[in-house]
C-alpha positions as CSV (number, residue, x, y, z in Angstrom):
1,X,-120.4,144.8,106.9
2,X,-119.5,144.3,110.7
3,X,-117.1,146.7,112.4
4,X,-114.0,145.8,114.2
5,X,-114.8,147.7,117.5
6,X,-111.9,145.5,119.4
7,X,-109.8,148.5,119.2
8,X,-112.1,151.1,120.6
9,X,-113.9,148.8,123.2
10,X,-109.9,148.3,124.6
11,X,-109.3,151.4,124.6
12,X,-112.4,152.6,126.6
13,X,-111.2,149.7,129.0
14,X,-107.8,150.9,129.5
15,X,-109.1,154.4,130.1
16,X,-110.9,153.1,133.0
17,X,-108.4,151.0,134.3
18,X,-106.3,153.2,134.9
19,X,-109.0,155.3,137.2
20,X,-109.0,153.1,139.7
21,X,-106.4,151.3,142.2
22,X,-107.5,148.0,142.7
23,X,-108.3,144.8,140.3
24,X,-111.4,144.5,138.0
25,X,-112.3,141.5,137.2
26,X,-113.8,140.2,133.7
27,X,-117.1,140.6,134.7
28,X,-117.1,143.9,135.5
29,X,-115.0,144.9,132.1
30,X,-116.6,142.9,129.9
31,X,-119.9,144.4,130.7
32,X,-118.0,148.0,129.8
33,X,-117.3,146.4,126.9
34,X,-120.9,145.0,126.6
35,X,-119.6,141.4,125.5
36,X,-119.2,138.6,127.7
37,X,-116.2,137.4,130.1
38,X,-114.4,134.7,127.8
39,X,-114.4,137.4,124.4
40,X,-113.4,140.0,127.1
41,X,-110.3,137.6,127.9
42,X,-109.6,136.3,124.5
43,X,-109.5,139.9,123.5
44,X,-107.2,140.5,126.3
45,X,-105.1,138.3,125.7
46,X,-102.6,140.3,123.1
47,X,-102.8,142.9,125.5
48,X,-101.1,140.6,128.5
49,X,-98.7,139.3,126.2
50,X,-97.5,142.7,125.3
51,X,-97.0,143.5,128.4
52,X,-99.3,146.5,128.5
53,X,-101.9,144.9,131.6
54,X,-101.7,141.8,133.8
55,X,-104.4,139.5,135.3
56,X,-104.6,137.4,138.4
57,X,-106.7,134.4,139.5
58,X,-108.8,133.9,142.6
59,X,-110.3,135.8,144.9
60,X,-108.9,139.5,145.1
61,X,-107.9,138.8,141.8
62,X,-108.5,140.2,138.2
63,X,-107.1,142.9,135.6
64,X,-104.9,145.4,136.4
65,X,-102.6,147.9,134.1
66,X,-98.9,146.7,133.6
67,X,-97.4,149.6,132.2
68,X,-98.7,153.5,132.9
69,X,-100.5,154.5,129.5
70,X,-97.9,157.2,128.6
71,X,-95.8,154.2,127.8
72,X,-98.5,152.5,125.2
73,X,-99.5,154.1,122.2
74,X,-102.3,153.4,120.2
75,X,-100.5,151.6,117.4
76,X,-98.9,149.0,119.6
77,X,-102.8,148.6,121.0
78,X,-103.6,147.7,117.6
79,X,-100.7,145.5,117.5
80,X,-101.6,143.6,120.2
81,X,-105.1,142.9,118.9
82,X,-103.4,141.5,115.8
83,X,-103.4,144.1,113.4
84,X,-107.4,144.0,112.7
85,X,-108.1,144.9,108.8
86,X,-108.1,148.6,108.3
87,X,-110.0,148.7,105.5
88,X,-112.6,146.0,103.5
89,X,-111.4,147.4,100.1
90,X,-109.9,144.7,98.0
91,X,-109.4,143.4,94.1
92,X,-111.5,141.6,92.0
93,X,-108.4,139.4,91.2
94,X,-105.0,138.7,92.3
95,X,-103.5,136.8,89.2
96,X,-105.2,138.9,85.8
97,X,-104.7,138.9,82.4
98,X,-106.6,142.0,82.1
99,X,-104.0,145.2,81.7
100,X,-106.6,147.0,83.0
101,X,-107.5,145.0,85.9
102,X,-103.4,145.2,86.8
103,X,-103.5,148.9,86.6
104,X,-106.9,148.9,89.1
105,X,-105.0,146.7,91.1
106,X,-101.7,148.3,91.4
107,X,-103.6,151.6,92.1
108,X,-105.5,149.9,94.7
109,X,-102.8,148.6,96.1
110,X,-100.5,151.7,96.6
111,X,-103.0,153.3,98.1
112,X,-103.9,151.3,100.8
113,X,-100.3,151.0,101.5
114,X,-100.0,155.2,101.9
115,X,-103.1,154.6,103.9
116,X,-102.2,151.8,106.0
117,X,-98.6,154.1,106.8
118,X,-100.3,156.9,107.3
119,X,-102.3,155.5,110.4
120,X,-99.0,153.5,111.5
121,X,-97.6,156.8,111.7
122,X,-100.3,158.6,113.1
123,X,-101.6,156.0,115.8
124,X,-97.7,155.6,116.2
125,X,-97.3,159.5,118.1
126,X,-100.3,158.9,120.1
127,X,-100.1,157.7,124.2
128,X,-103.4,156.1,125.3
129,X,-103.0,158.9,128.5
130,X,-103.7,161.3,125.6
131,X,-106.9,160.3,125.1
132,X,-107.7,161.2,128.5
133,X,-106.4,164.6,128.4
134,X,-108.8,165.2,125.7
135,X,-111.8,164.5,127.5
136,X,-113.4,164.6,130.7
137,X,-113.0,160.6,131.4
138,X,-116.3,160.0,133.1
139,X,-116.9,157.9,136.0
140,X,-114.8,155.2,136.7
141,X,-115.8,151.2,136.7
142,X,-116.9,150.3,140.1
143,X,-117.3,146.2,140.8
144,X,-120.8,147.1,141.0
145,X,-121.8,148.1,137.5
């Protein structure tokens, strides 16, 4: 099964982002990212919407942080992405017969749902600038990485 690094990989990002004062283009963040420019953007792209960075064209251009990152936590990061699948758990069948299967199923389902509040809640008290406070961040992204 593939991982959903989006989340992480955006995170990482933001971190550096906010180490440094002028604009970094694509390029340069993508290869932090180790994807390509147009993912970078597409992946981005919730992130500018939300208001949490900006990006301009042209020369002198590129991303820069919209808000400081006391301001976003990491459940409204995850929001922005779209609300990647938590988990890869699911039921054999939706519509059963089965009393059995229904039980499997409602168990199942309840779970997920204390799981899936439980990191709402969680990710929910956390700042991105916390992250940061945990760790040494190392060296910022320079244009010539």
């Amino acid at each position: 099964m593939n991982r959903d690094t989006r989340l992480s990989d955006v995170l990482h990002v933001l971190l550096h982002m906010d180490q440094v004062e002028e604009p970094l283009t694509s390029e340069v963040l993508a290869r932090s990212m180790g994807t390509n420019p147009a993912v970078f953007r597409r992946t981005m792209g919730g992130l500018r919407e939300a208001g949490f960075v900006r990006s301009e064209k042209g020369h002198g251009g590129g991303w820069t942080l919209a808000r400081p990152l006391c301001e976003i936590t990491l459940f409204a990061v995850y929001q922005a992405l779209g609300c990647p699948n938590l988990f890869s758990i699911g039921n054999r069948s939706q519509h059963t017969d089965c009393m059995v299967e229904k039980n499997v199923n409602s168990v199942v389902a309840d779970t997920m749902a204390e799981a899936t509040a439980l990191f709402a809640k969680r990710f929910g008290e956390i700042t991105v600038d916390q992250i940061a406070s945990e760790v040494q961040v190392s060296t910022p992204v320079r244009h010539g990485m």
